[in-house]
PAZAPA-4460 file (N, C-alpha, C; in steps of 0.05 Angstrom, whole numbers, plus 32768, in hexadecimal, padded with zeros to 4 digits):
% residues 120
    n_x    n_y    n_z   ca_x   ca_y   ca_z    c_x    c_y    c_z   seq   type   mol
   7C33   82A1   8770   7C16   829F   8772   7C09   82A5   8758     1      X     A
   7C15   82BA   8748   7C01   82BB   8737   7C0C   82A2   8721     2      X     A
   7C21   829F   8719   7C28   828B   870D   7C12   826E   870D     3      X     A
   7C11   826F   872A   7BF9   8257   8734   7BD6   8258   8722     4      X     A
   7BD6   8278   872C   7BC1   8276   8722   7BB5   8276   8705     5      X     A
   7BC5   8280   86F1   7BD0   8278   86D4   7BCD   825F   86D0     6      X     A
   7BDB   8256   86E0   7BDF   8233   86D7   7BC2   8222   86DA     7      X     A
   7BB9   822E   86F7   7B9A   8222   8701   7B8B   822C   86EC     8      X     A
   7B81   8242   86E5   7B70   8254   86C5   7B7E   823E   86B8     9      X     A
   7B8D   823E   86AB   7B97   8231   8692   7B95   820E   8692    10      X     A
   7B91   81FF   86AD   7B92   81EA   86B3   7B76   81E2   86AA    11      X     A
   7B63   81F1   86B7   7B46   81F3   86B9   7B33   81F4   8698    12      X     A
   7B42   820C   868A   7B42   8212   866C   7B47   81F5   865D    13      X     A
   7B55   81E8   8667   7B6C   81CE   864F   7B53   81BD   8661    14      X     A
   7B48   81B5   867A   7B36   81A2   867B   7B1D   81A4   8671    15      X     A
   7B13   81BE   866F   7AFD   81BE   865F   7B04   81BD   8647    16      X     A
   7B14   81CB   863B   7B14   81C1   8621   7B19   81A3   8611    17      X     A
   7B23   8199   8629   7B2A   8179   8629   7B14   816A   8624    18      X     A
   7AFE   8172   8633   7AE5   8167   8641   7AD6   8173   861E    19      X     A
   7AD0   8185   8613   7AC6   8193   85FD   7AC7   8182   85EC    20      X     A
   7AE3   817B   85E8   7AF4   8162   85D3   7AEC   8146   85CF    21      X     A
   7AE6   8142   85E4   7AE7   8126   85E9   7AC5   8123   85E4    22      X     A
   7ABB   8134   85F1   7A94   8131   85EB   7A92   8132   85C8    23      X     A
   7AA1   8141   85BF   7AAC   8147   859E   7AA9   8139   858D    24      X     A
   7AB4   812A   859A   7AC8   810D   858C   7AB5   80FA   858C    25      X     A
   7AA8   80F9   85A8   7A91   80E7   859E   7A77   80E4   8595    26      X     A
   7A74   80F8   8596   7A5A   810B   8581   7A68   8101   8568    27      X     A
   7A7D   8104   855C   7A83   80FB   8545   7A8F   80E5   853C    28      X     A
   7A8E   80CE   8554   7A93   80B4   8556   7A7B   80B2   854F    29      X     A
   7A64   80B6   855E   7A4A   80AC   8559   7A42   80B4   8539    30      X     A
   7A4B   80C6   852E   7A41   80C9   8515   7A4E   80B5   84F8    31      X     A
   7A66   80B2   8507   7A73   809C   84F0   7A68   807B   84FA    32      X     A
   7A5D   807A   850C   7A52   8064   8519   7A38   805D   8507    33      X     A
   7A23   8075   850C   7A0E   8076   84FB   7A19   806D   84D9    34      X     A
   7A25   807A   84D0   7A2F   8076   84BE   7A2F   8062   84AF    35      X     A
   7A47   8054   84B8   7A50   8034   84B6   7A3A   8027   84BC    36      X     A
   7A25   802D   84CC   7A13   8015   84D3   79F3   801C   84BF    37      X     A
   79FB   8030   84B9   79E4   8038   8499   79EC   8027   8486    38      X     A
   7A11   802C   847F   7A15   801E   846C   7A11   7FFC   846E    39      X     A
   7A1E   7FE9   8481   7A15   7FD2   8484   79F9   7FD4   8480    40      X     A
   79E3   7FE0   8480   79C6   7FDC   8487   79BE   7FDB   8468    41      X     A
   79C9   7FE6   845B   79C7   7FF2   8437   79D4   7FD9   842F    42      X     A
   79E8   7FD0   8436   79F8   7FBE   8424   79E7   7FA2   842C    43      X     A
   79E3   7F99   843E   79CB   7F83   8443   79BB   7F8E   8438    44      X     A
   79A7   7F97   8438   798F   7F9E   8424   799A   7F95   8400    45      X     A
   79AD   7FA3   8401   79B2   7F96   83DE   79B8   7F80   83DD    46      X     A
   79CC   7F76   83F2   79CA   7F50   83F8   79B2   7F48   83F5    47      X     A
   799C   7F54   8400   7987   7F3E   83FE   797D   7F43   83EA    48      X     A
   797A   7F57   83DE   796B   7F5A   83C1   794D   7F73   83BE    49      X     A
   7956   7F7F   83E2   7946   7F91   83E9   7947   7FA9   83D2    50      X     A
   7965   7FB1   83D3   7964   7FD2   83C2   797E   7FBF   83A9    51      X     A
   797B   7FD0   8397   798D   7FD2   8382   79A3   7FD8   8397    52      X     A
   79BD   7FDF   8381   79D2   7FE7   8385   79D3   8000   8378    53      X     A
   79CB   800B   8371   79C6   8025   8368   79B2   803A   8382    54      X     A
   79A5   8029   8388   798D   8032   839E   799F   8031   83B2    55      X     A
   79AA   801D   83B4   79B7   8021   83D0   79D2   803A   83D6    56      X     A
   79EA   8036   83BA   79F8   804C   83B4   79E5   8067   83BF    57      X     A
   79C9   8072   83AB   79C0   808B   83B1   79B0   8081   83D6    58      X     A
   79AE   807C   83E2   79A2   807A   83F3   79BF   807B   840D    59      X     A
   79D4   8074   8409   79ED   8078   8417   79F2   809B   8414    60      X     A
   79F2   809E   83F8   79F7   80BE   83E7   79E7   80CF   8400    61      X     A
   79CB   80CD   8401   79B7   80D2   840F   79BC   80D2   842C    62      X     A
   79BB   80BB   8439   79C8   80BF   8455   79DC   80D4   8463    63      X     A
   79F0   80C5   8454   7A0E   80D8   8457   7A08   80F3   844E    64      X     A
   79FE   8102   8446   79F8   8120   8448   79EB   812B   8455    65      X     A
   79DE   811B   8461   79C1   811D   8470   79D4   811B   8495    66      X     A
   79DE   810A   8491   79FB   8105   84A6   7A0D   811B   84AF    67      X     A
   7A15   8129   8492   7A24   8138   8491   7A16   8153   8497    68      X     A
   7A02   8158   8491   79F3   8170   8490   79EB   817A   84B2    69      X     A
   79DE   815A   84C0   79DE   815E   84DC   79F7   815B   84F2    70      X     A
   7A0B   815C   84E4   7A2D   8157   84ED   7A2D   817E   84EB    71      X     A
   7A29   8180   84D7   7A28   81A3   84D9   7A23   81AC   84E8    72      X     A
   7A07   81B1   84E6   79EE   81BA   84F9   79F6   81B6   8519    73      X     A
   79FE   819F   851D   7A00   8199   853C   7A19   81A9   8544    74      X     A
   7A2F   81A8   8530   7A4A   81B1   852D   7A44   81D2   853E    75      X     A
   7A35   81E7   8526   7A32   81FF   852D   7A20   8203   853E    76      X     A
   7A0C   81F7   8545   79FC   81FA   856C   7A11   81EE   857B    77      X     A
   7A26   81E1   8578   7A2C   81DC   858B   7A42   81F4   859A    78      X     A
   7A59   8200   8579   7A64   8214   857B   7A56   822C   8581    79      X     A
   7A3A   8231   857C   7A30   824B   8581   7A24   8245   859F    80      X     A
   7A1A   8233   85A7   7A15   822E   85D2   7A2F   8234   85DF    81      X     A
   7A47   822E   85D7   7A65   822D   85E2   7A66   824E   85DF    82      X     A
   7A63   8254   85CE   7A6F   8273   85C3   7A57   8289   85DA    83      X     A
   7A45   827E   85DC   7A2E   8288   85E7   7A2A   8287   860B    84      X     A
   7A39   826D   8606   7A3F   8272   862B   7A5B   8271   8634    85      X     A
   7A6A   8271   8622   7A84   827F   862F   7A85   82A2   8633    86      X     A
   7A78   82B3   8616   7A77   82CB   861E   7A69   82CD   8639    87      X     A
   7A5B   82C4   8648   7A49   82D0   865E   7A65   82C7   8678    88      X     A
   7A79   82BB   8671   7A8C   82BD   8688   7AA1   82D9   867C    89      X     A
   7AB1   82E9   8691   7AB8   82F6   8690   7ADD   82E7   869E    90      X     A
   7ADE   82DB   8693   7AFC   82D0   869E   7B12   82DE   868D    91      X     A
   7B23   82DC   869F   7B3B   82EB   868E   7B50   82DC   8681    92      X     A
   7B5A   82E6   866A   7B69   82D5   865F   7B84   82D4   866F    93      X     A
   7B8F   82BF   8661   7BB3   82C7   8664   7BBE   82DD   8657    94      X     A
   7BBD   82F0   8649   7BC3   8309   8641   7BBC   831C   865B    95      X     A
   7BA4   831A   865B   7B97   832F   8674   7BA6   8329   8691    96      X     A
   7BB1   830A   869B   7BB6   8304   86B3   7BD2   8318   86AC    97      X     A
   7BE3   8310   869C   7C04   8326   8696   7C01   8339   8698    98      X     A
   7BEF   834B   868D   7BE5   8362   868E   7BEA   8366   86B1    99      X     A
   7BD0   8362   86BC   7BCE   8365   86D9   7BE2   8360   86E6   100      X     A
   7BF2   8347   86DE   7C0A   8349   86F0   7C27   8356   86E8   101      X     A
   7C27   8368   86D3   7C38   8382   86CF   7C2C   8398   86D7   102      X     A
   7C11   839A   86DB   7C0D   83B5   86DF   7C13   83B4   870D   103      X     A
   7C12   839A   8712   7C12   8394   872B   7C2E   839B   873A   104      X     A
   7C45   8392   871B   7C5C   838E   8729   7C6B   83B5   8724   105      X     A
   7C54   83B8   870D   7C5E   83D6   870E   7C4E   83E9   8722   106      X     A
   7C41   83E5   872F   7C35   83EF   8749   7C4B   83EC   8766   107      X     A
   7C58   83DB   8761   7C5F   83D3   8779   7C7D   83D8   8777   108      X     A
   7C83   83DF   8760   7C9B   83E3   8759   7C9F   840C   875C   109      X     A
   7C80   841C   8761   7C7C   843C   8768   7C7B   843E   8781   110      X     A
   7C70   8424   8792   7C6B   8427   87A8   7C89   8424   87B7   111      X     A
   7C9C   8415   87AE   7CB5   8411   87B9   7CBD   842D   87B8   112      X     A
   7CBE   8432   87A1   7CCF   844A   879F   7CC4   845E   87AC   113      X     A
   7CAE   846C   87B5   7C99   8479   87C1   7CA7   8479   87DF   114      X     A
   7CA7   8459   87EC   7CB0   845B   87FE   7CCF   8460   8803   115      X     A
   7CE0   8458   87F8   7CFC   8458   87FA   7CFA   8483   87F5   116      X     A
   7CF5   8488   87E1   7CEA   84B6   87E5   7CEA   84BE   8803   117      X     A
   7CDE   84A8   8806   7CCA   84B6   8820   7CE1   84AD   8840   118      X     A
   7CEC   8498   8836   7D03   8491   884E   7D24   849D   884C   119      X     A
   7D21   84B5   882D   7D39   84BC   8832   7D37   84D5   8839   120      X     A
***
């Protein structure tokens, strides 16, 4: 049983964090998306004769930091909301479940003997 329940905690742990990953991933799909579709938007513009090639170089320069900077930003709100509402659960780790179940099997292992005292 407790084995079970280890596995269920730990099962539950790997889907959320699955689920964490995957929202992750496309938060930063979408940002290389933006990306690429800045750059096509810049390189037509110099096709047509809109921006230099220098304008467009610094205006890519420009984006992509600006990209990068809110890739950050979103990065650490996103780590500090996670960090922020996991402390308010009190779940126990897999360290803590071993714990409890040595201190369980050494309880039960005084009580035998307690009784076997007491039956001779």
């Amino acid at each position: 049983m407790n084995n079970e329940n280890e596995e269920s905690a730990s099962g539950e742990s790997r889907g959320t964090k699955a689920r964490l990953q995957e929202a992750w991933q496309s938060t930063l799909g979408k940002f290389a998306t933006a990306e690429e579709g800045s750059r096509n938007m810049v390189h037509r513009l110099v096709e047509w004769g809109k921006l230099t090639g220098e304008e467009g170089k610094s205006l890519l320069t420009d984006w992509r930091k600006s990209i990068e900077d809110n890739r950050r930003q979103l990065e650490k709100r996103v780590e500090e909301s996670v960090m922020r509402n996991v402390s308010r659960f009190t779940l126990p780790t897999q360290r803590d479940l071993r714990n409890l179940t040595d201190q369980i099997a050494a309880l039960e292992e005084r009580v035998h003997r307690l009784v076997e005292k007491r039956s001779s």
